[in-house]
N, C-alpha and C positions, 0 to 999 in steps of 0.2 A: 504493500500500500504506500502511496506516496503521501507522506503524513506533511502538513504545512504548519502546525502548531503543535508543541507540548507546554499543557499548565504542571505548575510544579510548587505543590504544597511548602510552606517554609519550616516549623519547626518540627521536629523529628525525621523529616523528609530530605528538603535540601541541609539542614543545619544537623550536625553534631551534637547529640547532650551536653556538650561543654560549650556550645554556640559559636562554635567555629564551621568554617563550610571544609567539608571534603574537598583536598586538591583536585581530588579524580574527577570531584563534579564541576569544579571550576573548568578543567580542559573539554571536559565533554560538552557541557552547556556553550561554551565559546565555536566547539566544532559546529553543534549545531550553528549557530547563528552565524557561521561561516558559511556555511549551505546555503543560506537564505530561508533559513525555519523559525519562525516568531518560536521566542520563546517569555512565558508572560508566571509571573509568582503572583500563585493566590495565596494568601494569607489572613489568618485570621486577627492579626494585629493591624493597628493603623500601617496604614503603609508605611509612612515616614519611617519608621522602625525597622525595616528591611531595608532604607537604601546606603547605609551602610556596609553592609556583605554585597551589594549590587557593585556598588562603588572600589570595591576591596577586588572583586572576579574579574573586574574591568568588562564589565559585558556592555554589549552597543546601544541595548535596548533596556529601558527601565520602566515596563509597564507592571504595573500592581495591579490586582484585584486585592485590595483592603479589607478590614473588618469584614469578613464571611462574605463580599460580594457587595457592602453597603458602597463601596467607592472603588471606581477604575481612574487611575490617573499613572500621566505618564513624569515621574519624578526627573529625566533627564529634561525635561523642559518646564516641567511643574504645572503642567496642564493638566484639565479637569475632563476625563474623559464620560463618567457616568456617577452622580453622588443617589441614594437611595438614604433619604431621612426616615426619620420615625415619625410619625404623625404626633403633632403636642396634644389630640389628648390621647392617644395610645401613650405616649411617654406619663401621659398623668396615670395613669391605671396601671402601668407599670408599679410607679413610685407608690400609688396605693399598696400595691400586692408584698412590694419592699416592706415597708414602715407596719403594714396587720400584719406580718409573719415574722417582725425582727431579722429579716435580708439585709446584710451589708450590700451593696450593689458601686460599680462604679460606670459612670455615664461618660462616651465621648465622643467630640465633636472631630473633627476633620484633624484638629491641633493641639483637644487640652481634652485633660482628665479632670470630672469633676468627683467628690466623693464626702459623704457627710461624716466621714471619719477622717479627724486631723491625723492621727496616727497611722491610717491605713493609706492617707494620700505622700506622708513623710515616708513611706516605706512602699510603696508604688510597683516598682521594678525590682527592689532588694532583695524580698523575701519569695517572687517567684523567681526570678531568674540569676540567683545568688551561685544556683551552681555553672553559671558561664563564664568565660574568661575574658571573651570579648568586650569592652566597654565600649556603649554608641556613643557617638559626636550629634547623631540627629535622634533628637529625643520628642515627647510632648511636654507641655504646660501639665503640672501639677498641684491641682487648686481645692482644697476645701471649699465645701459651699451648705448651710443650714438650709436654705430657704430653696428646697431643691422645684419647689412649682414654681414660683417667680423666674427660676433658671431659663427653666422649660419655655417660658415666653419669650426670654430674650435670645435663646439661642436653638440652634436645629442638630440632632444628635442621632448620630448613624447604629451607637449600641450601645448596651449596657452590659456589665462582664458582671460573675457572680463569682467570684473563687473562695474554695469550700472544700475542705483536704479530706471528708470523711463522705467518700465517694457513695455512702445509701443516702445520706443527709440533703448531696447533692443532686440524686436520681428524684426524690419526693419535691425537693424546690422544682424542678424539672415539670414533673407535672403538673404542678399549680399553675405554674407559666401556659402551658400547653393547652390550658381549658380557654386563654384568648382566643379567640379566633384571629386576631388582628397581628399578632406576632407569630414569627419562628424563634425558638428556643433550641441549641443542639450544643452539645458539648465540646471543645475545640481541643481539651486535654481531658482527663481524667479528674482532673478538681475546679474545670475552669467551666461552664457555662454564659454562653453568648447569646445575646438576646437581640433582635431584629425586625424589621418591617416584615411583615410576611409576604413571604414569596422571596424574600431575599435571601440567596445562598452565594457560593463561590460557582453552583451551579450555573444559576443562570445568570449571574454575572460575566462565566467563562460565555454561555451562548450569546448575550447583549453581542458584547464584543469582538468574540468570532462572526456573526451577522456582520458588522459595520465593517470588518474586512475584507468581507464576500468571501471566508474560507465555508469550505461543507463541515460539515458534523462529523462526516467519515475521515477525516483529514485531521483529527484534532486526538493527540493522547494526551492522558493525565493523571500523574502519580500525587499519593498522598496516602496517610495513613490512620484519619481520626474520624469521627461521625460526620465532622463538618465537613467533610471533604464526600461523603457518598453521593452528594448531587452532582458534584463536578465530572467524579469517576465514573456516573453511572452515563451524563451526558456525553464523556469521550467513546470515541468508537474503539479507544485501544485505553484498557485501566492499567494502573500498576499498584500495588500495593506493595509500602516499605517491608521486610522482614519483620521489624520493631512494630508492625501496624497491630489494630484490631482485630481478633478473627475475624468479628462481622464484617471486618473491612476484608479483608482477604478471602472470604468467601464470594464477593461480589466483581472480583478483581480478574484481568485475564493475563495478570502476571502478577507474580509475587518476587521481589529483587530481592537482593540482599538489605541489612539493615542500613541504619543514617550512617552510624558510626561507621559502617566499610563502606561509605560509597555505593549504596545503591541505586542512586539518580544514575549517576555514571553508569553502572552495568545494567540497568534498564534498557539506556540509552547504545550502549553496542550492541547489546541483543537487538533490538528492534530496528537501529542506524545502520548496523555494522561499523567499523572501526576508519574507515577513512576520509 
């Protein structure tokens, strides 16, 4: 198959437990784009957060699909290619669902964190991503905020993140979410839950965008290895799942690579590319 795109999930996929990228994936992902193959990171973090490792691979192209699919923009020029808000009062029913259940939650916009814990906003990226080694230069705003409905009015907000390390604790918040009709709810790690406009995934953010290309569906693969990633994977014509993945993610997959840590972007990418 002559494939014209691969999307490619960010943490535990392209990145390393220790948040470093596989060399092996840095040569491969360059080979592609040396072909002429878009090659586009969906991720469930704000973008901005990934163009650091983009910058680091030296890759030509820097399109993001952001926060689960709420934002495509291309960081090499900092253009706004698709933003997907949350409707202000879906975001207030949220904050209801937060504040009756005692939910920490953290809400954000394109650029800033907001969160009604001063302690959990002071400690933001530390205490999940403490086992990386990599330090970002492009970071968000980190803002306490009380008055989180008045927020709501004054600004437009792509997610709200739940992180919650007692993973039945955080399958029952899951459901509560889920009875919205108006949001998607899916889990992006194992302690982390993401919260979204409905309809909005990496999936159909990968389709938006493939559309405005005028690539086909059958042309498009896409590795990744979390819940949030099954609409992506299931839209590409060719899946990959990391070794490190979910079973349910590997059950739905029509390759399973090796893990982050050895480089399975890269050995995806010869098997399916070949080597030259």
């Amino acid at each position: 198959m002559n494939y014209k795109l691969v999307a490619i999930d960010c943490d535990n996929t392209l990145i390393k437990h220790n948040g470093e990228i596989h060399q092996d994936n840095i040569r491969a992902i360059n080979m592609l784009l040396d072909k002429g193959i878009k090659v586009v990171i969906a991720t469930g973090r704000n973008d901005i957060l990934v163009k650091d490792y983009m910058d680091e691979a030296g890759f030509k192209e820097e399109v993001v699909i952001g926060c689960n699919g709420a934002s495509i923009r291309d960081l090499k020029d900092n253009s706004i290619i698709q933003l997907n808000y949350i409707p202000k009062d879906t975001m207030k029913k949220i904050i209801d669902i937060c504040l009756e259940n005692n939910i920490e939650g953290k809400m954000y916009t394109l650029t800033e964190s907001y969160s009604t814990s001063e302690e959990s906003c002071r400690d933001e990226l530390k205490s999940d991503l403490s086992h990386y080694t990599k330090e970002l230069t492009m970071s968000l705003e980190y803002k306490f905020e009380k008055d989180l409905y008045s927020l709501i009015d004054k600004k437009e907000f792509l997610k709200l993140v739940i992180i919650e390390h007692n993973e039945e604790k955080l399958l029952k918040i899951q459901s509560i979410f889920r009875k919205l009709e108006d949001i998607s709810a899916v889990r992006s790690a194992k302690v982390c839950l993401d919260i979204m406009k409905k309809g909005v995934s990496k999936g159909s953010a990968l389709k938006d965008y493939v559309n405005m290309l005028g690539i086909k569906q059958e042309e498009v693969v896409a590795m990744g290895d979390s819940e949030n990633d099954l609409e992506m994977l299931n839209y590409a014509n060719f899946s990959v799942a990391m070794g490190n993945a979910e079973d349910f993610v590997k059950e739905v997959c029509d390759m399973v690579t090796l893990t982050n840590d050895e480089g399975g972007v890269a050995h995806a990418i010869h098997k399916i590319f070949g080597n030259e």
